[in-house]
C-alpha positions in Angstrom: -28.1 -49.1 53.9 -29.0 -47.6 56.9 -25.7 -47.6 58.7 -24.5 -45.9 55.6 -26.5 -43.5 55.7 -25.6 -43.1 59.3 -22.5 -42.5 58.8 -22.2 -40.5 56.0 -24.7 -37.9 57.8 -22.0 -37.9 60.8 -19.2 -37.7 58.4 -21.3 -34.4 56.9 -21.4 -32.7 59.8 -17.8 -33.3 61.1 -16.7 -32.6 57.9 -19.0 -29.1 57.7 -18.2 -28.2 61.1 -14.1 -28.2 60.2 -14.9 -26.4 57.8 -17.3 -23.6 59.6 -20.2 -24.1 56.6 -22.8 -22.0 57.4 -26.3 -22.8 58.3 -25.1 -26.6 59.2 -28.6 -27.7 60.6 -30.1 -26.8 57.3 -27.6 -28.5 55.2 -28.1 -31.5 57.1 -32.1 -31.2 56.7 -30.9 -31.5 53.2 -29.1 -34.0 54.0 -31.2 -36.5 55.2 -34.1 -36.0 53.1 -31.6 -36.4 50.1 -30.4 -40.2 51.1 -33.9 -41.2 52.2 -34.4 -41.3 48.3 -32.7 -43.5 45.9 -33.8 -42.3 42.7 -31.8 -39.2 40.8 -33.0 -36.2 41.3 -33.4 -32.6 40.4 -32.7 -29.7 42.5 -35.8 -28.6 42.0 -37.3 -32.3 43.1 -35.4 -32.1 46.2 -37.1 -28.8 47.4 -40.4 -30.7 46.8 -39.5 -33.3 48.4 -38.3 -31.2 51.3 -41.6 -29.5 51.6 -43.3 -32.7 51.6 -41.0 -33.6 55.3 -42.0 -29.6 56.5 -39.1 -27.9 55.5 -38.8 -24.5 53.3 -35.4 -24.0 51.7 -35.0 -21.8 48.8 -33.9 -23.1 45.5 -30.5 -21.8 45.8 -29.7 -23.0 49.1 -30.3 -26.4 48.0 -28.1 -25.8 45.2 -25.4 -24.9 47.3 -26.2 -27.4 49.4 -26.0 -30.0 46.8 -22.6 -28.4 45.4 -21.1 -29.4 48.9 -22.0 -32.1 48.8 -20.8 -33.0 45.3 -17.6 -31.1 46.3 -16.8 -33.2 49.7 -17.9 -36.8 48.2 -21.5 -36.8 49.4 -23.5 -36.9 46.0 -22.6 -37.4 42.2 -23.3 -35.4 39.7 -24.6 -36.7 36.6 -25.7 -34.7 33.0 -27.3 -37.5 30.8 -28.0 -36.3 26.9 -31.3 -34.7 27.8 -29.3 -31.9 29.5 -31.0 -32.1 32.9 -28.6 -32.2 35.8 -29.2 -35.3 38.0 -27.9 -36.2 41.5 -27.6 -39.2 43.1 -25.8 -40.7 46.5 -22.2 -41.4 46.3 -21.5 -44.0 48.5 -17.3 -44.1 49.0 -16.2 -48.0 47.9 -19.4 -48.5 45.4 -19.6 -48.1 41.6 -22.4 -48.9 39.4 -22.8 -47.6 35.7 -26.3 -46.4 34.3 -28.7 -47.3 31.5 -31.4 -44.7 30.1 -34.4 -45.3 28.2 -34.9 -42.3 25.6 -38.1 -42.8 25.6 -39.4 -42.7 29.2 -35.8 -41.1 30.6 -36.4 -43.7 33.2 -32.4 -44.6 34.6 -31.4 -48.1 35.7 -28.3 -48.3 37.8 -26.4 -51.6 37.1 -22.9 -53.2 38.3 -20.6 -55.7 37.1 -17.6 -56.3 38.2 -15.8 -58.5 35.5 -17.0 -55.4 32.9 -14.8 -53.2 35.5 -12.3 -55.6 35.2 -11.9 -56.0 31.9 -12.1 -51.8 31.8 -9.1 -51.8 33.8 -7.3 -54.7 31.6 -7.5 -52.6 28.7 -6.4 -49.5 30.2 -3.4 -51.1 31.4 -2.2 -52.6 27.9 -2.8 -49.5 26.3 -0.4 -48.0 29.3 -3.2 -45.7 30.4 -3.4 -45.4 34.5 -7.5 -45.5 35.0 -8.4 -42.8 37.6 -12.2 -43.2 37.2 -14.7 -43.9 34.7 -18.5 -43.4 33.5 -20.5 -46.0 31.4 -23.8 -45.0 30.0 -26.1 -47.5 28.0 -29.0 -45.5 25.9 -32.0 -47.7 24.4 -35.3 -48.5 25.2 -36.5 -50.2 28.7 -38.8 -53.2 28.6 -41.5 -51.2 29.6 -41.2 -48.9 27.0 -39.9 -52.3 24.4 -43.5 -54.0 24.9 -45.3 -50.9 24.2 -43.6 -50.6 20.9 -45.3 -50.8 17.8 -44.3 -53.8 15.4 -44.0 -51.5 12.9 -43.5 -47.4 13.3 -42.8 -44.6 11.3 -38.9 -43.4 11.2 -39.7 -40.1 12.1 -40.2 -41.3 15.3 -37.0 -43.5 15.9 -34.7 -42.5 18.7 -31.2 -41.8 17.5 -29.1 -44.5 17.4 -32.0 -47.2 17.0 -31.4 -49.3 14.1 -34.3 -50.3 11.7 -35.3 -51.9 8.7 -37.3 -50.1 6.5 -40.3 -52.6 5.5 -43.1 -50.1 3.4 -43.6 -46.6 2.1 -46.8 -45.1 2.3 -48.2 -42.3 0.0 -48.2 -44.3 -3.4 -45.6 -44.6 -6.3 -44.8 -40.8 -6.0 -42.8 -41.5 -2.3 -41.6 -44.7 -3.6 -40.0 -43.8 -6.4 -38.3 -40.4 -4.2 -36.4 -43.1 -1.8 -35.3 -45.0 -4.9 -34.1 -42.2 -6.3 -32.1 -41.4 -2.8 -30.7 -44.6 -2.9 -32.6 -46.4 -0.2 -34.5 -49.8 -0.9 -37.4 -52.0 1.0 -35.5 -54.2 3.6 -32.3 -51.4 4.4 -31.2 -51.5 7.6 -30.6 -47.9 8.7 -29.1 -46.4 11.8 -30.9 -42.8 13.0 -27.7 -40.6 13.3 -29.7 -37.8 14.6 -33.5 -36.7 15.5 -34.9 -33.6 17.2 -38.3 -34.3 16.6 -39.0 -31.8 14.3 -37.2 -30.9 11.4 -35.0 -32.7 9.1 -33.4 -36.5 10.3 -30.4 -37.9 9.2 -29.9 -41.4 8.8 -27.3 -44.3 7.5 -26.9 -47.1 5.5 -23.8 -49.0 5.9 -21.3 -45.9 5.3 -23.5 -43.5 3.7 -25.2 -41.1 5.1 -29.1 -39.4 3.8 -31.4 -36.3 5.0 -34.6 -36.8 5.3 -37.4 -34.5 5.6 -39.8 -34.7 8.2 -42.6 -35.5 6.0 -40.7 -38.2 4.2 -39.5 -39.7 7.4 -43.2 -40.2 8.2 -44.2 -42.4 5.2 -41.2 -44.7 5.5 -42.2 -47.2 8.0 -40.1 -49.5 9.4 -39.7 -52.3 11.8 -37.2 -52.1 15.2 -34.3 -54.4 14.9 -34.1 -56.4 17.8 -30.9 -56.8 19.5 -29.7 -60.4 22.1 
C-alpha cells in the first residue's frame, strides 16, 4: 500500500504542476495526510486530522483541495443516505462496494469479484454497455446486531428492517386500534419510512399503514433475522 501511495503522491504533483495549481506544497500536505487514513472522511475531519500532523489549512482550502482531487482521480466522493459527504482513496485498477449500518453509520468496504461479474453479465443481455457502478448494502453491523434487543418497539426500527409484530402494550384499548387497522399478532411488516419523530409508515405484504408515533411505541416486535 505504500508504493501506492507513493506513487499516487508523485502522480499529484506532476499532474498539479502541468497544470500550474496553486499553492502545490499545501495541496500535497493534504495530500499525504489524506492517504495515511483509510477510513471516510469529512472535510471537516481532515482539517483535524491535519492539525493533529502541525498543519493549519482553512476549511475551504481543504475543500478545494479535496475537489482536485476528486476531479483528477485522487479520491471518491461518496453521499450515503444520511446526507454527509464522505471521501475516500481512489486507487486506479481497485473497486470495492460499501455496506452501512444505520444504526452506528459505521461503513464496511467489501469486494467480490464474481458479484462484478455477474453485474456486467446482466448489463450485457439487457444490451446496456456498463461504464461504472455503485453498490450500497444498508442494515445493521454485528456490533450493533448483538446489542439488539430480542424484542423492541417499532418506533424504533430502521427503515427497511423487516419485523414481526409479537405484543401490544397499553391494554384492550391499543389492541383493538391495530385490529381495527387491519394488522394482527404475528404480521411481518417492512418500515417504509422513519424519521424518528413523527408519524411511520409501514407494510404488510402490499398494503401500506400510518402509524402514529405513540402507537408505533406500544407495538412491539421481534427483528426478522435474515441468512
Amino acid at each position: 500500500m505504500k508504493q501506492i501511495h507513493d506513487q499516487e503522491q508523485e502522480q499529484f504533483k506532476k499532474l498539479f504542476q502541468s497544470e500550474n495549481v496553486d499553492r502545490l506544497e499545501d495541496r500535497l500536505k493534504v495530500l499525504e495526510v489524506f492517504l495515511s487514513t483509510e477510513t471516510h472522511i469529512t472535510a471537516d475531519d481532515l482539517v483535524t486530522l491535519l492539525e493533529k500532523k502541525g498543519h493549519r489549512f482553512d476549511l475551504e482550502f481543504v475543500k478545494s483541495t479535496l475537489h482536485l482531487m476528486s476531479r483528477y482521480g485522487f479520491a471518491r466522493v461518496n453521499q450515503f443516505d444520511n446526507g454527509r459527504v464522505l471521501y475516500e482513496h481512489r486507487h486506479l485498477g481497485h473497486h470495492h462496494d460499501h455496506m452501512i449500518c444505520t444504526k452506528c453509520k459505521k461503513i464496511i468496504e467489501f469486494e467480490n469479484p464474481s458479484l462484478e461479474d455477474q453485474q456486467i453479465q446482466i448489463a450485457k443481455a439487457h444490451g446496456f454497455h456498463l461504464l461504472q457502478h455503485r453498490m450500497e448494502l444498508y442494515g445493521i453491523c454485528a456490533e450493533c446486531l448483538k446489542e439488539r434487543q430480542a424484542l423492541l418497539p417499532l418506533s424504533i426500527a430502521k427503515q427497511g428492517e423487516r419485523l414481526i409484530i409479537r405484543e401490544v402494550h397499553g391494554g384492550g384499548t391499543a389492541r383493538a386500534r391495530i385490529l381495527s387497522m387491519g394488522l394482527r399478532i404475528g404480521d411481518e411488516i417492512e418500515v417504509i419510512s422513519n424519521q424518528g419523530q413523527g408519524q411511520m409508515v409501514i407494510a404488510v405484504d402490499v398494503k401500506r399503514f400510518i402509524i402514529g408515533r405513540g402507537m408505533a411505541e406500544k407495538i412491539i416486535c421481534e427483528p426478522v433475522r435474515k441468512g
